[in-house]
Structures are given as C-alpha cells and as structure tokens.
GUFIFI-380410 format. One line per 2 residues: number of its first residue (from 1); for each residue x, y negated, z of N, C-alpha, C. Coordinates in Angstrom, 2 decimals. Each point is the difference from the previous one (the first is absolute). Layout:
residues N
NUM> X:Y:Z:X:Y:Z:X:Y:Z; ...;
END
This chain:
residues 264
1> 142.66:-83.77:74.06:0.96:-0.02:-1.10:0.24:-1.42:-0.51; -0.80:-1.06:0.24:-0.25:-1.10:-0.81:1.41:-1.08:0.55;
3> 1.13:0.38:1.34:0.91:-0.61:0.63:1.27:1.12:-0.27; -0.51:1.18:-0.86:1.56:0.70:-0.31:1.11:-1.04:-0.65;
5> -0.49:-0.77:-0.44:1.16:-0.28:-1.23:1.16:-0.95:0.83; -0.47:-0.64:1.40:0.56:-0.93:0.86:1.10:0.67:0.46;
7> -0.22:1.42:-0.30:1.25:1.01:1.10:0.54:1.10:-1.07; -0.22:-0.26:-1.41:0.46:1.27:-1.04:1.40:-0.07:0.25;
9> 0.96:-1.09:0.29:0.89:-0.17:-0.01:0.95:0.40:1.62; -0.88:1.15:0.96:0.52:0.47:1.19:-0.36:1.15:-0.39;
11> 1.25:0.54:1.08:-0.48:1.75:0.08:-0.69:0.16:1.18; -1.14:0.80:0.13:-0.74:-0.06:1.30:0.02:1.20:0.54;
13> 0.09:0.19:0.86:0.14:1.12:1.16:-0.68:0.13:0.99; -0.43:1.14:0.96:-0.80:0.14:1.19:1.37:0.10:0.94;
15> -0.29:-0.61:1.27:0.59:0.10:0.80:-0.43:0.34:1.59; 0.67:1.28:0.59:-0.87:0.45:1.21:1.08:-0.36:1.02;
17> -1.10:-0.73:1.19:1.15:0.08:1.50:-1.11:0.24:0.62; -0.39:1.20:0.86:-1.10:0.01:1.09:-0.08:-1.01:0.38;
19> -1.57:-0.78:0.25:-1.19:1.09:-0.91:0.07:-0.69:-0.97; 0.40:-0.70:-0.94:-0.72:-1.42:-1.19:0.78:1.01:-0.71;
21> -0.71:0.17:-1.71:0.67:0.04:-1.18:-0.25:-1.73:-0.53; 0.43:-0.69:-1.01:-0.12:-0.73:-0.62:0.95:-0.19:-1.15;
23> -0.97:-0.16:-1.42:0.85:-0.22:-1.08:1.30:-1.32:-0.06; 1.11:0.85:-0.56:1.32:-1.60:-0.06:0.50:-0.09:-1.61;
25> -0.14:-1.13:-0.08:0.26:-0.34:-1.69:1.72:-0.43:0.48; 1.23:0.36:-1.09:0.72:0.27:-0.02:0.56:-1.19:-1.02;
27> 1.30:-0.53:-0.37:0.63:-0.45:-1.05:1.24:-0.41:0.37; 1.00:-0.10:-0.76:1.14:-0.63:-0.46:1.43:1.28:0.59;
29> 0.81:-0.58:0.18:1.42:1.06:0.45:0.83:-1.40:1.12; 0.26:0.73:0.98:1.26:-0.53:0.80:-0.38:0.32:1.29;
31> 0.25:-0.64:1.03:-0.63:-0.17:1.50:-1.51:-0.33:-0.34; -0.37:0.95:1.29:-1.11:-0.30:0.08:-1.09:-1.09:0.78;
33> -0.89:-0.69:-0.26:-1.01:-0.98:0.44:-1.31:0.07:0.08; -0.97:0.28:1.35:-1.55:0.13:0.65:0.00:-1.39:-0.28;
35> -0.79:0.17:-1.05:-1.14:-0.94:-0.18:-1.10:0.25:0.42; -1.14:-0.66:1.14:-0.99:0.66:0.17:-0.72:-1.35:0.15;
37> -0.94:0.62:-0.86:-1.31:-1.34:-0.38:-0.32:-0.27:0.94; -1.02:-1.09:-0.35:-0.87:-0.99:0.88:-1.45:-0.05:-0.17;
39> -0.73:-0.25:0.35:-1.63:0.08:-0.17:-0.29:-0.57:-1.16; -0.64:0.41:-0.56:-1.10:1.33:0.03:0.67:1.48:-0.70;
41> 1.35:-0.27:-0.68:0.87:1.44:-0.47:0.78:-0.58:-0.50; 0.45:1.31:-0.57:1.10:-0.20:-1.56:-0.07:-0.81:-0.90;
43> 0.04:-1.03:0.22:-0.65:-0.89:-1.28:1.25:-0.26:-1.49; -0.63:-0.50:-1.09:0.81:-0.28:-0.63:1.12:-1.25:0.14;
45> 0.06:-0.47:0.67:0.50:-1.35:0.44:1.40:1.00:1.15; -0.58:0.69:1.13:1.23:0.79:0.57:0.73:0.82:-1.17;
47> -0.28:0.70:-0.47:0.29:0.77:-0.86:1.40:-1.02:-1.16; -0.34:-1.20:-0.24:0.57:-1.22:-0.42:1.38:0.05:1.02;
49> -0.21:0.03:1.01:1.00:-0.21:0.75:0.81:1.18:0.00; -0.60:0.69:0.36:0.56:1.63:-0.29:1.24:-0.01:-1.34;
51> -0.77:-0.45:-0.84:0.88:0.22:-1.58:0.92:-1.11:0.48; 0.16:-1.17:0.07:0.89:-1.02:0.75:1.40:0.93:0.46;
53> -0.26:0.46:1.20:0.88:0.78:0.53:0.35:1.36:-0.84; -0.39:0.56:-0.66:0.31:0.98:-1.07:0.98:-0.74:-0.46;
55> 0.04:-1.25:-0.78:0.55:-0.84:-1.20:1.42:-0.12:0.43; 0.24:-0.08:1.48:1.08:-0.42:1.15:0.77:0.93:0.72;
57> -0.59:1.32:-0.53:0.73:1.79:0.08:-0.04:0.27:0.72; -1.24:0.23:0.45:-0.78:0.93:1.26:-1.16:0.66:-0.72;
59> -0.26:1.36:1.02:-0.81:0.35:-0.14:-1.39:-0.16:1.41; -0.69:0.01:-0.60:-1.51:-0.55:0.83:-0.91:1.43:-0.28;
61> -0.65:-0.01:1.47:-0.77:1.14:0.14:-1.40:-0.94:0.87; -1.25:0.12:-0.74:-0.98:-0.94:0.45:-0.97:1.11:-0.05;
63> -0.31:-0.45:1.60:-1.17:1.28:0.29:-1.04:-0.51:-0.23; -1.14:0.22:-0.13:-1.32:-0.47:0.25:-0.76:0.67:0.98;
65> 0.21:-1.08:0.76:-1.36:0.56:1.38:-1.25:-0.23:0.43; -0.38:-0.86:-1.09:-1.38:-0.51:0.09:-0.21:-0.97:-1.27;
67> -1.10:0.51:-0.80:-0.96:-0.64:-1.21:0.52:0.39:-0.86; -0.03:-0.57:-1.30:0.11:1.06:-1.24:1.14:-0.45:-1.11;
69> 1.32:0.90:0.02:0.77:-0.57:-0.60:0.07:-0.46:-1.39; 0.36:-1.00:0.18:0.32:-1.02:-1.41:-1.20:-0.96:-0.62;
71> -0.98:0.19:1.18:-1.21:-0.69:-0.14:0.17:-1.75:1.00; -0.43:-0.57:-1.47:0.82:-1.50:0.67:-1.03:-0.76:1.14;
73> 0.40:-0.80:0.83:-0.76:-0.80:0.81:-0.89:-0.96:-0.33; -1.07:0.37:0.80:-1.55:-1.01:-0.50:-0.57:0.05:1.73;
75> -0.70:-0.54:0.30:-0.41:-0.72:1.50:-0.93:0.95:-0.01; -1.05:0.61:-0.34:-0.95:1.22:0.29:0.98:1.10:0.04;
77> 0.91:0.31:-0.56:0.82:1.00:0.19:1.08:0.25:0.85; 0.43:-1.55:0.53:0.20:0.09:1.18:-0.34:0.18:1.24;
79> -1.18:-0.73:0.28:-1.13:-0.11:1.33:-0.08:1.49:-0.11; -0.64:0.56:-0.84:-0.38:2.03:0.01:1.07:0.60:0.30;
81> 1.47:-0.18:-0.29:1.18:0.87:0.46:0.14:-0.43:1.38; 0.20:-1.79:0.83:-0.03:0.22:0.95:-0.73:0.43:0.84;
83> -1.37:-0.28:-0.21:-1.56:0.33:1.02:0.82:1.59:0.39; -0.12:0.97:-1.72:0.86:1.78:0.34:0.72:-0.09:1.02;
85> 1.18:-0.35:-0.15:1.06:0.13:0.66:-0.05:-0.41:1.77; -0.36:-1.27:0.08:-0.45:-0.05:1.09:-1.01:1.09:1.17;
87> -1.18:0.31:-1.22:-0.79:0.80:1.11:0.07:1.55:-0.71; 0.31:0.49:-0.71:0.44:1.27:-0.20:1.50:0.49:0.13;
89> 0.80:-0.25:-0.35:1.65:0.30:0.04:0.38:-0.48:1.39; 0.72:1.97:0.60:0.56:-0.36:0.86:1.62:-0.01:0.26;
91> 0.31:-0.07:-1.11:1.61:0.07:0.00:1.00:-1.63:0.13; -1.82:-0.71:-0.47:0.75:-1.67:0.59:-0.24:-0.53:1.22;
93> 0.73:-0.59:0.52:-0.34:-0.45:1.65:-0.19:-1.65:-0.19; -1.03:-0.54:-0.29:-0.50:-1.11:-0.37:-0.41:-1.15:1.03;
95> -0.16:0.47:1.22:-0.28:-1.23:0.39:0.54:-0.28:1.79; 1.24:1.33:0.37:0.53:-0.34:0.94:1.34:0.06:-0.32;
97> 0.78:-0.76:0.52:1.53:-0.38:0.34:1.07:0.99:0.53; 0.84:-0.10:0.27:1.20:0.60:0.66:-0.26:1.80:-0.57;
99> -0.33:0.41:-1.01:0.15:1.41:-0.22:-0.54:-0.84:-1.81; 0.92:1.40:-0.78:0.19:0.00:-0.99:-1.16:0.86:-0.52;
101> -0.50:0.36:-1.63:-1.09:0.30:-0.31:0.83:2.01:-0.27; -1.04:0.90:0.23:0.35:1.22:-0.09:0.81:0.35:-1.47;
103> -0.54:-0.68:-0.93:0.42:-0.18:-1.85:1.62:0.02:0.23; 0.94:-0.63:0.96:1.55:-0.04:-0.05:0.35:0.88:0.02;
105> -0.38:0.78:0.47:0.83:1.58:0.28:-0.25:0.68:-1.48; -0.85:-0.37:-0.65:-0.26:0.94:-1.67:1.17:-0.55:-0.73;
107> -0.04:-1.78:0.52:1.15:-0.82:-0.93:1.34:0.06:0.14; 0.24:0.54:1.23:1.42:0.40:0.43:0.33:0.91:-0.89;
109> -0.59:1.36:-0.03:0.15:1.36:-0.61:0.39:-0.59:-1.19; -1.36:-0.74:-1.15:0.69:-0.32:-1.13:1.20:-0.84:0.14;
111> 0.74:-0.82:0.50:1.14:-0.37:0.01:1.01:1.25:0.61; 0.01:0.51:0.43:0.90:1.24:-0.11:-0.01:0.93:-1.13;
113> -1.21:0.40:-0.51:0.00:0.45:-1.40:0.57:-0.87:-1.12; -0.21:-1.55:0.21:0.75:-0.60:-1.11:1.36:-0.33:-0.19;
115> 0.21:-0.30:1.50:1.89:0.35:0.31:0.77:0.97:-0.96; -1.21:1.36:0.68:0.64:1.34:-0.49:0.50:-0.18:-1.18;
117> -1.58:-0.14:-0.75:0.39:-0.06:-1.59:0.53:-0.96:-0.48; 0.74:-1.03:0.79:0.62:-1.30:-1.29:0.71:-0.59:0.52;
119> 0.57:0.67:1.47:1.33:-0.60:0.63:0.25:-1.35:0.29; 1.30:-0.73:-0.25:0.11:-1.04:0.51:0.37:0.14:1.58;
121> 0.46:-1.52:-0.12:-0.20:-0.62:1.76:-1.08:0.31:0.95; -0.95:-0.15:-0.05:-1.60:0.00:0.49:-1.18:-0.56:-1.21;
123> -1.04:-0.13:1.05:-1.40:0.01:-1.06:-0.44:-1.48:0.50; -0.37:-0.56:-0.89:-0.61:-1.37:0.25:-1.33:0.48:0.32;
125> -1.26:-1.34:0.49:-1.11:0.53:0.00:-0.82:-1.58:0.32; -0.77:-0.37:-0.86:-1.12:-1.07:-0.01:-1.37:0.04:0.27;
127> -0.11:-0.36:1.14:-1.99:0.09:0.06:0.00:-1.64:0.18; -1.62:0.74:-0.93:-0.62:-1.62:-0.21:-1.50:-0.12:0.84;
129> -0.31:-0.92:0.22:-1.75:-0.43:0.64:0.32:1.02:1.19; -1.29:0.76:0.03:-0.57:1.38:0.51:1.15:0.80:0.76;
131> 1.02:0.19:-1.33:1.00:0.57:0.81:1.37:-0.64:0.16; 0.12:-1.06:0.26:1.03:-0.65:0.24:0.81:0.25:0.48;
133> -0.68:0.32:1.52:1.36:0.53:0.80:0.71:1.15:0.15; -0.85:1.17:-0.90:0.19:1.09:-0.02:1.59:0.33:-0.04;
135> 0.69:-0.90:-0.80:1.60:0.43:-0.58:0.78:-0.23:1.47; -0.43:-0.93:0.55:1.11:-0.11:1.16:-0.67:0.85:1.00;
137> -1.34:0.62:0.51:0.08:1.49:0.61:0.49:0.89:-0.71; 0.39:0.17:-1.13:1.13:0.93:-0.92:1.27:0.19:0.48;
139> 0.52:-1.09:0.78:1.00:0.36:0.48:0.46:0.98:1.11; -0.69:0.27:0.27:0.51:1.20:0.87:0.39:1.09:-0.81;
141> -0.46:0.22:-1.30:0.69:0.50:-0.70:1.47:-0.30:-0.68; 1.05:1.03:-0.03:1.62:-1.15:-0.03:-0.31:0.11:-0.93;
143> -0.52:0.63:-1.25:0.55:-0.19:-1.53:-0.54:-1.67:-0.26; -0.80:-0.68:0.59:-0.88:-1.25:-0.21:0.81:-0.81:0.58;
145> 0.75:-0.69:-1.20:1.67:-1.07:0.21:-1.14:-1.57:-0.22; -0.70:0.17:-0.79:-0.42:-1.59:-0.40:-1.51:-0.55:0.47;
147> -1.15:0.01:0.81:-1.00:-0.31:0.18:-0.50:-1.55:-0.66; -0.85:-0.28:-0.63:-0.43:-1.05:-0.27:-1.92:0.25:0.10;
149> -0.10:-1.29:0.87:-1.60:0.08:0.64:-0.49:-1.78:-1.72; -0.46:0.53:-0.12:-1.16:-1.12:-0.94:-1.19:0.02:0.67;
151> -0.59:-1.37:0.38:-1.11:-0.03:0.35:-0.46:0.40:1.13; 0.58:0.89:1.29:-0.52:0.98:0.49:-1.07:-0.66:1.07;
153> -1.16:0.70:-0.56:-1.35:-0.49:0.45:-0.77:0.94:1.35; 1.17:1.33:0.40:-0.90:0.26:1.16:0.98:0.11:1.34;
155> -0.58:-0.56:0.80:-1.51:0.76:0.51:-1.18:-0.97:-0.30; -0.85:0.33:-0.53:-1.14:-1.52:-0.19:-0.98:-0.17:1.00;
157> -0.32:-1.06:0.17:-0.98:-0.81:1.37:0.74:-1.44:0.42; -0.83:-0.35:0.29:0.68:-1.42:0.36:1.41:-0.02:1.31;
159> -0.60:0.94:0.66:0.79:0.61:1.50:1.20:0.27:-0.16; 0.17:0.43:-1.52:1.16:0.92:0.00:1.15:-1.04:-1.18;
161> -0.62:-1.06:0.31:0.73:-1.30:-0.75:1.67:0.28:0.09; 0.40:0.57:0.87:1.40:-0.03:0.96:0.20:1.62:-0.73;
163> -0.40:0.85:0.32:0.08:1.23:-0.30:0.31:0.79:-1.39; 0.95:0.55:0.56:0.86:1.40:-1.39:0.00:0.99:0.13;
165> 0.00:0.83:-1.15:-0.29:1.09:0.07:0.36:1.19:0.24; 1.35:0.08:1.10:0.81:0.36:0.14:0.19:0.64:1.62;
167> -0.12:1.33:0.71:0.40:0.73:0.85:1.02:-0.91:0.76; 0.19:0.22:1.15:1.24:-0.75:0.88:1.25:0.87:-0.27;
169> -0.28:1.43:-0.41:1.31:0.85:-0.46:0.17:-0.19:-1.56; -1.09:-0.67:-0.37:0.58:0.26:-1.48:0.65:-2.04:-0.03;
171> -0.57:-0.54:0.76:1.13:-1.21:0.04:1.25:-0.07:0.68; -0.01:1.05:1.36:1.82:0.08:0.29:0.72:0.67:-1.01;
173> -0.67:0.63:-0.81:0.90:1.08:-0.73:0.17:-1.12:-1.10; -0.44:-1.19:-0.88:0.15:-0.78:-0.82:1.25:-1.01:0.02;
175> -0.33:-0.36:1.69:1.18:-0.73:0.39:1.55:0.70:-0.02; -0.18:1.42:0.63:1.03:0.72:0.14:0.55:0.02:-1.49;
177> -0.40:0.62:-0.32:0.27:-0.27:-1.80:0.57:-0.88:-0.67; -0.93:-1.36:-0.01:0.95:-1.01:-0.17:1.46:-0.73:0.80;
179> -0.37:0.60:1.03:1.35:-0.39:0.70:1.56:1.22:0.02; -0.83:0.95:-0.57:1.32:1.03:-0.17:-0.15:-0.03:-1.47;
181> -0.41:-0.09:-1.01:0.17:0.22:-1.21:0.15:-1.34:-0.87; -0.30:-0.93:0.79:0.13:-0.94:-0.95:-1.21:-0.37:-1.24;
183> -1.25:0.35:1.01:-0.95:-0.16:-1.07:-0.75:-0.98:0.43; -1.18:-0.32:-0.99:-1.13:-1.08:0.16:-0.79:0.23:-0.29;
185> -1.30:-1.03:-0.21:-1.16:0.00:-0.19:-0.72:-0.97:-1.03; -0.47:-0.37:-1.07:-0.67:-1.18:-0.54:-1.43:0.21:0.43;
187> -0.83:-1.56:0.03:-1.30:-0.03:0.38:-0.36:-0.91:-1.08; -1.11:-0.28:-0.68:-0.28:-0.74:-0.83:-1.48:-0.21:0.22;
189> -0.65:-1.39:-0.16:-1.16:-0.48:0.14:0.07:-1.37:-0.35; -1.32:-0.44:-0.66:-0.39:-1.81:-0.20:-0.55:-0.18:1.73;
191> 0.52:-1.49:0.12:-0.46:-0.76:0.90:-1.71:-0.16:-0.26; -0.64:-0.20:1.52:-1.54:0.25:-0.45:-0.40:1.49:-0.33;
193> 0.54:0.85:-0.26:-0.86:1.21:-0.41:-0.45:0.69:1.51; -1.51:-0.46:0.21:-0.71:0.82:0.87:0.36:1.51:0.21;
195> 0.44:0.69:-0.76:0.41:1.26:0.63:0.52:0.65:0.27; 1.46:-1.39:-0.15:1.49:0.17:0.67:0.41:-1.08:0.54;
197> -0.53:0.19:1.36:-0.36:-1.88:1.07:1.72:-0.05:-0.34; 0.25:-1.30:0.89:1.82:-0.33:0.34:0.28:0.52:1.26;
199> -1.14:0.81:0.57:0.44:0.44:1.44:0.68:1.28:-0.14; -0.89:0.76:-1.14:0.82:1.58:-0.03:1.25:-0.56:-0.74;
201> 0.52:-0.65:-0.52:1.51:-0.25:-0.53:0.92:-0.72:0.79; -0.75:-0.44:1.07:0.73:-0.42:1.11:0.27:1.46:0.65;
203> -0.80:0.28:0.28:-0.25:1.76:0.83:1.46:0.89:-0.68; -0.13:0.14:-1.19:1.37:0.44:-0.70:1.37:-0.31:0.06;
205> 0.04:-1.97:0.21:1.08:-0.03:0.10:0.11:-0.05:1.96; -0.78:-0.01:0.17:0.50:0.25:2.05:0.61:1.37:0.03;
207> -0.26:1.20:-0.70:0.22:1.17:0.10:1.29:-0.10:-0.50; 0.35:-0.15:-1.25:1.08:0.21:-0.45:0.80:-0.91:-0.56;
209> -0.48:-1.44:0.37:1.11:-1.09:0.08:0.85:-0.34:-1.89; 0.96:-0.12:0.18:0.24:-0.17:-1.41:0.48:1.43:-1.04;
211> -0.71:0.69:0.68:0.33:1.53:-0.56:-1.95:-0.20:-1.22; -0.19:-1.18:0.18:-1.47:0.09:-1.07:0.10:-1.31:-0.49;
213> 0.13:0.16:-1.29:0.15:-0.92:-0.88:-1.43:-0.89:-0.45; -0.49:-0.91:0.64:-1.10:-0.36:-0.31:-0.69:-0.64:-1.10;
215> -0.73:-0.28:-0.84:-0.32:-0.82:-1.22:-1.40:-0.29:0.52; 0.14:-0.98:-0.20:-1.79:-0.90:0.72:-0.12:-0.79:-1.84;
217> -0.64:0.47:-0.80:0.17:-0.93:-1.14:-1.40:-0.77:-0.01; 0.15:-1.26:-0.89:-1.03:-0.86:0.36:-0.81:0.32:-1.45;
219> -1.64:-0.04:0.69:-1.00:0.54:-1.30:0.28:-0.82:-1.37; 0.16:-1.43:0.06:0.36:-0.38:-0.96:0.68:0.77:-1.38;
221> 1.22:0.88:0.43:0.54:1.00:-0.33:-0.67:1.36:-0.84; -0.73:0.03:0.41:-1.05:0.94:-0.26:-0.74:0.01:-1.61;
223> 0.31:0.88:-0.20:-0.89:0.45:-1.47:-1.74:0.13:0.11; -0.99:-0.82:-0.13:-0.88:0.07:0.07:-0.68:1.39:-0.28;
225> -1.21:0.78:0.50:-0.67:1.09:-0.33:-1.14:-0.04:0.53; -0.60:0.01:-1.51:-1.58:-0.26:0.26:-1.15:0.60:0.89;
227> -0.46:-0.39:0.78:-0.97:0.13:1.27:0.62:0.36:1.44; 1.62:-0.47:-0.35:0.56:0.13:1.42:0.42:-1.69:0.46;
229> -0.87:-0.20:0.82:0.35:-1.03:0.77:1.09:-1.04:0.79; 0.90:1.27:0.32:1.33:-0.05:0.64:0.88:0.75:-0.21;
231> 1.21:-0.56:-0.60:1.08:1.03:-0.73:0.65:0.46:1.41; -0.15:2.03:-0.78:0.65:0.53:1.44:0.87:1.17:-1.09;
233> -0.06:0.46:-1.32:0.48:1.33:-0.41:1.47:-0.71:-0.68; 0.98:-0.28:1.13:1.42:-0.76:-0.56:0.63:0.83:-1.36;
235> 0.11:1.37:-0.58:0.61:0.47:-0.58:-0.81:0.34:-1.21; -1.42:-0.03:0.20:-0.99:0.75:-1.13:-0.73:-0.90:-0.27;
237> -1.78:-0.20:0.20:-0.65:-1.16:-0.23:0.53:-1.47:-0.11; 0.96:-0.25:1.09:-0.30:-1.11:-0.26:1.96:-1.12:0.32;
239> 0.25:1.01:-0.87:2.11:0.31:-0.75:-0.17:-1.18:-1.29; 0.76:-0.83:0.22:0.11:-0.58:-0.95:1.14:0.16:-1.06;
241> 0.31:-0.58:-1.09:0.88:0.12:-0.63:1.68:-0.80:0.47; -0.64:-0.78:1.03:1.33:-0.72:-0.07:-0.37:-0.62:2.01;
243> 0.86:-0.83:0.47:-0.14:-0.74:1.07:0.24:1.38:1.18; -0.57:-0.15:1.17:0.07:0.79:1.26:-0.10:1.10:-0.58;
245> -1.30:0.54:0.09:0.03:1.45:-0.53:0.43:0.94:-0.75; 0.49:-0.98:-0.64:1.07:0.57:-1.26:1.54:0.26:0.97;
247> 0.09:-0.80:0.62:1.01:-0.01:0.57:0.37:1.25:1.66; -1.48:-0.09:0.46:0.10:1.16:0.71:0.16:1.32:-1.23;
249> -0.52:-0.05:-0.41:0.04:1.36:-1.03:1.43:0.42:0.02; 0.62:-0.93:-0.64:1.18:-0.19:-0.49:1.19:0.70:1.57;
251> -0.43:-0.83:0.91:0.71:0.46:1.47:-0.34:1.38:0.29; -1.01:0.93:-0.23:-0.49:1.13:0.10:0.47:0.80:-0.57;
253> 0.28:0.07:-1.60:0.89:0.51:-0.77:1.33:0.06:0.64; 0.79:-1.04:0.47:1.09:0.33:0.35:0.58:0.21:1.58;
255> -1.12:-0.02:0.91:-0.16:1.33:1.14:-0.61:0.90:-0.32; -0.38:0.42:-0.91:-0.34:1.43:-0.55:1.44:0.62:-0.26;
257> 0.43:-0.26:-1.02:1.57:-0.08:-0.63:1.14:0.42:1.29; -0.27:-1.14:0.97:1.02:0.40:0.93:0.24:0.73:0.91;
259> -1.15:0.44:-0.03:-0.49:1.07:1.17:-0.18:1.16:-0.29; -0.15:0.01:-1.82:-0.51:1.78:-0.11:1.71:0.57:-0.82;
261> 0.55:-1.21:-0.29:1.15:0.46:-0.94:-0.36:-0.14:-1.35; -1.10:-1.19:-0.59:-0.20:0.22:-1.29:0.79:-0.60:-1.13;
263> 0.20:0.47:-1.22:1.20:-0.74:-0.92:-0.87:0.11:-1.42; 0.41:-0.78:-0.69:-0.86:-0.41:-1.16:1.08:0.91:-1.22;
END
C-alpha cells in the first residue's frame, strides 16, 4: 500500500491474453499509447511520462509486468527484479536474438483492446530498457501505427552486441509496413550506454534504413541519477528539463500525435 498514492490518479484494470493476466493502469482520453516500463517496473518517473502524454490528448494504458507498481527505483531493488526476471520469468526472452519475447502477443491484444475502446488512427507504443524492443515486434499487429524503442537493452551478453529482438517475420512484416503505410520507427539511447552498444542501432538501421529515426544523445545531456553510473533511462530517470532529452520527448509527442490521430 505504501506506493498507492504514485498511481491514485489511474484506473487499473486486469487484463487477460492466454496465458498472462497482468494489471494496466489507465489515464487520460484520445488515441491510445503502450507505455511499457523499464527495469525494475512501473516506476514513478514512467508514470511521469505517462501523465506527459495524457497532458498532449492521449490516452495511455501501462501494464506492469514485473516489480511493484509505483514503487520508485533504488539499486537493491533493481538487481532483485532483474536476478527474478532473468531466472524465473518465462515470458521474457533475455538473452537470445532474432525471436521476440513470448510477453508481445499479451501486448498486442491490449493494443487491440485499446484501439477498440478509444479509436483514432492507430495505437502508439514505447518500451523502455528491458523492453525496448517490444513495440516494434508489435507490429505485426496493424492497429500499432507508431513504435518507439528507448533504450532497448535485449538481447543481453556481450555476443549479442549486434542483436534485436525481433523474429525475421516480425522484421519483414515491419518493413512491409513501413513501406506500404508510410510508417516509422524512433530509437533512442546515450552514446556509451553499455546496454545499448552502437552495433544494435546500427543492426536497426541496416534493417530498415531511414524508415528508423535514430537519436544517439550524448551523456552530457543526461539528468544525473544517483547510483547510476551511465545515463541510459532517456525519458524517465535521467529526462532533463531542457536540451536533448527534452527534445526527444518533445519529437515523441508529436509521432505519437501523428500516427494515432491525436488533437488537443
């Protein structure tokens, strides 16, 4: 109870797609936007972003799939959610390449449920860290007009420096997409962040060429956060008020906007 008050301001819901239920905190009115956290959960800092895009007339549906929502980030509470996740949870595919994690197919469903309920053009959808790449294996779903990857940190190992997280059908079907619909992709990461080398963003743009909008921002940029070493959370931890990050933000909002049909 002691992290309710971070989320009094969502409506929360269970949501079932064989086999995963998982709770989704809810807010605002317009097109809809998957926000889906980054390690270690729901934190109050995503949740920040979340209301962001509320403010900009969308609605955001943020699942939580791992650790405890609205409970903020501390480095023991991270190390314990990943150690979990890694060796208990099997719905993430963590440390090999070319196939997407089983969790997309739950996230698809909710973007068809959020379509349903809130119309528009299509559904935007943001993963950060952990699940970065999750939004652009979303696409195989059509209602999923806007993908944006933050951070995206798997597959992890040194091996897989080059490597995304992404099926060979769920990347022809990305391309196809963008080349008949007229869509894209944003990627966002600081230069230096160990757990988004420059090889997997090379890897991205070989695939899909200028159909992925790249942002390499330099740490300098970066909002400091205490006991993290190397700024990697572009939109939450470590978002500044003003300069790059502010400015990706700012670009996100308005491929959100253009893609789902949103109007203020």
């Amino acid at each position: 109870m002691a992290y309710d008050a971070a989320l009094s301001d969502f409506e929360r819901f269970e949501f079932t797609h064989d086999p995963y239920t998982r709770p989704v905190y809810r807010k605002g009115a317009g097109p809809a936007v998957i926000v889906i956290h980054e390690m270690p959960g729901l934190h109050p800092l995503v949740l920040d972003f979340a209301r962001t895009l509320v403010g900009e007339g969308m609605t955001v549906f943020c699942p939580s799939l791992f650790g405890r929502p609205g409970k903020p980030v501390g480095v023991g509470y991270l190390v314990g959610e990943l150690l979990t996740t890694l060796c208990i949870r099997r719905e993430f595919t963590a440390w090999s390449g070319d196939r997407s994690s089983p969790i997309v197919d739950w996230l698809k469903a909710l973007a068809r449920h959020a379509h349903q309920d809130c119309g528009g053009k299509g559904v935007g959808a943001v993963g950060m860290c952990f699940t970065g790449g999750f939004a652009l294996a979303m696409m195989t779903e059509p209602v999923v007009t806007a993908p944006v990857l933050s951070q995206p940190s798997l597959p992890l190992g040194g091996k897989n420096r080059a490597g995304i997280d992404l099926s060979p059908e769920e990347i022809s079907c990305a391309r196809r997409r963008f080349a008949d619909e007229g869509l894209s992709a944003i990627g966002l990461r600081f230069n230096g962040d160990p757990n988004v080398p420059d090889e997997r963003f090379d890897r991205y743009e070989q695939e899909f060429g200028d159909k992925f909008e790249r942002w390499d921002i330099d740490p300098a940029d970066a909002k400091p956060y205490p006991g993290m070493k190397n700024p990697h959370s572009v939109l939450t931890l470590n978002l500044k008020g003003d300069g790059a990050t502010k400015a990706a933000e700012q670009r996100l909002i308005a491929f959100f906007k253009a893609a789902t049909g949103a109007v203020l």
